[in-house]
N, C-alpha and C positions, 0 to 999 in steps of 0.2 A: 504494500500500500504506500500510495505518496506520504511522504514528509516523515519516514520511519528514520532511525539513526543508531546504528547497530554500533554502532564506535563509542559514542555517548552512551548508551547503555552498559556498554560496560564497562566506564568509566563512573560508575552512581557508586557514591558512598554509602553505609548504611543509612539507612529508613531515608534516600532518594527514591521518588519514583521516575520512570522515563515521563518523558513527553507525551502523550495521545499524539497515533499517528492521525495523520488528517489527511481528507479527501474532498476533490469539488466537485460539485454534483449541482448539473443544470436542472433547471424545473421548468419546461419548453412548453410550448404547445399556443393555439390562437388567440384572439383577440379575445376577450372576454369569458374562457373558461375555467377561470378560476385561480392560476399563478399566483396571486400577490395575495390570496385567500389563504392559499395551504402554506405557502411562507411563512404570514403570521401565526397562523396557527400554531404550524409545530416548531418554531424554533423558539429559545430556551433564553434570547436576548431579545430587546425591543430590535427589529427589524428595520434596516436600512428602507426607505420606500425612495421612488421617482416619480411620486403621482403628479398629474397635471390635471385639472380639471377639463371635460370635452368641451371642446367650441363651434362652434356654430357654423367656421369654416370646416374647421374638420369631418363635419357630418358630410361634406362631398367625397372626403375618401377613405371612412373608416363606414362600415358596414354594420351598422346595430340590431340587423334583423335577428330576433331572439332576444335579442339583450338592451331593448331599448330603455329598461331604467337603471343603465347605467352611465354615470355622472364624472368620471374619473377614468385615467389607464395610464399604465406604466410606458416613460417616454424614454426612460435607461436599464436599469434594472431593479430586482429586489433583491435582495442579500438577509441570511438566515443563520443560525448555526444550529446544530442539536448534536450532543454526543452520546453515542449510542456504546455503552459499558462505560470503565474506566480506560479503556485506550483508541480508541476509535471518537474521532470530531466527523462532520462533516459541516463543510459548507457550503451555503445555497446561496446556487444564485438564480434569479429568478427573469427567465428573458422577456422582452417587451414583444407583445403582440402583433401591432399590426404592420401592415408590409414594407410601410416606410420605415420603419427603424428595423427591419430585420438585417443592416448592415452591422449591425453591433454583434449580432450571434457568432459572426465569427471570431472576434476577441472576446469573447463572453467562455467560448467554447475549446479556449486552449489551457490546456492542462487540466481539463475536466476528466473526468474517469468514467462518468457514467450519468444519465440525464432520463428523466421523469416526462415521458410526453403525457401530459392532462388533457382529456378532451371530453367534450359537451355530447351528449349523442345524439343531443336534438342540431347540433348543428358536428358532425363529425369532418364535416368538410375542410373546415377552418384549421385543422392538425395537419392534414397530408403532407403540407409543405415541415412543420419540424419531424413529422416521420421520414421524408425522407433526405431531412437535412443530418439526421443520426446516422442512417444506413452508407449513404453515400460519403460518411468521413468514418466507418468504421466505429463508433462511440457507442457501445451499450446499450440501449435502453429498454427499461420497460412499458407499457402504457395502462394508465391512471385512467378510470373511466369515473368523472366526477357526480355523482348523483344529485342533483340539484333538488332541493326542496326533499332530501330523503330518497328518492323515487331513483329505481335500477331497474327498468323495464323488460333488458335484454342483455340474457344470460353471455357470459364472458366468451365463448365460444361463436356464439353467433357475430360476436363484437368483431372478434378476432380474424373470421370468415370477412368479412363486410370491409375490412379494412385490407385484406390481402396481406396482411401479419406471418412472417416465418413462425415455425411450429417452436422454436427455440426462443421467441419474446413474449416472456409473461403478459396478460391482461389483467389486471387487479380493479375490481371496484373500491371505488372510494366515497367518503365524505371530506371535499378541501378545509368543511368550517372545524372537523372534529379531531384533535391532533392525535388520538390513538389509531383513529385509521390513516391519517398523513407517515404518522409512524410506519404501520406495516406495510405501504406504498414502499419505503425509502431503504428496509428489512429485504421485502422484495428485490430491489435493483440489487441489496451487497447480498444478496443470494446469489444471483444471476453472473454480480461481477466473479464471486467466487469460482462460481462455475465454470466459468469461462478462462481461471486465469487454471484450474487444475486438467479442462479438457485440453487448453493450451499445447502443441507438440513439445519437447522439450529441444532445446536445438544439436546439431549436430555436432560431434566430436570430430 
């Protein structure tokens, strides 16, 4: 895992502990499904925001269909943290939705290890693009199926059909407002990342 230090560790005096290793972890996905929700929610610190309030010009190129009451949208990013045991941080960052600022995900997205696509199922359309902004740089991910108002209509399976999802990327329902299930969202992904670093080939001699 990033930010580990094997040389410092064994250099700790009695009763030192190491450092928690830490990892970055995007939280992707469109315009209004939810990002700057599940940030707050689960992270452990008051949360970095870059809300701006919507304006009036902007209704010509931000699309509210679905989500017309809302009043605000992330124009940089959000930033989170939560540590998950005593040696594991991760930190969140939380990317801006709509397509004019998608030029940020690419420095948003370096040195990240693993990223959360959240997506609305009343509008799944609005994701395709950070699905296949993960596949196409090779970044992990899982995808977060946001329940809005409670409601999970359509089983994980069908989600995953629907969307054209590799049989190797989790689907997890979630609630963004409720931080035990942001929790097992993010459990998910270092499931996933685990996986993936042990299916790993080993390299060659």
């Amino acid at each position: 895992m990033a930010g580990s230090d094997a040389t410092a560790s064994t250099a700790l005096g009695p009763g030192q502990a190491a450092a928690p290793d830490a990892v970055k972890i995007l939280i992707a996905g469109g315009f209004g499904v939810g990002k700057t929700t599940m940030v707050g929610a689960v992270s452990e610190i008051t949360p970095l925001r870059t809300e701006e309030p919507l304006t009036v010009a902007g209704l010509e190129v931000d699309d509210l269909k679905g989500i017309e009451e809302k009043r605000s949208t992330t124009v940089a990013l959000d930033f989170g943290r939560i540590s998950i045991g005593d040696d594991l941080v991760l930190y969140l960052f939380g990317t801006p939705g709509q397509q004019r600022f998608w030029f940020m995900w690419n420095d948003l997205a370096i040195g990240a290890l693993g990223a959360v696509v959240l997506i609305d199922v009343r509008r799944p359309e609005s994701s395709f693009a950070a699905i296949d902004f993960f596949e196409r740089r090779g970044i992990p991910f899982v995808v977060a199926v946001n329940g809005f108002h409670g409601l999970h209509p359509y089983p994980t399976e069908e989600i995953k059909e629907s969307l054209a999802l590799p049989a190797h990327v989790p689907v997890v329902l979630c609630d963004a407002r409720e931080r035990d299930s942001c929790r097992d969202v993010l459990i998910a992904l270092l499931d996933r990342l685990i996986e993936d670093v042990t299916l790993r080939p080993s390299p060659a001699h």
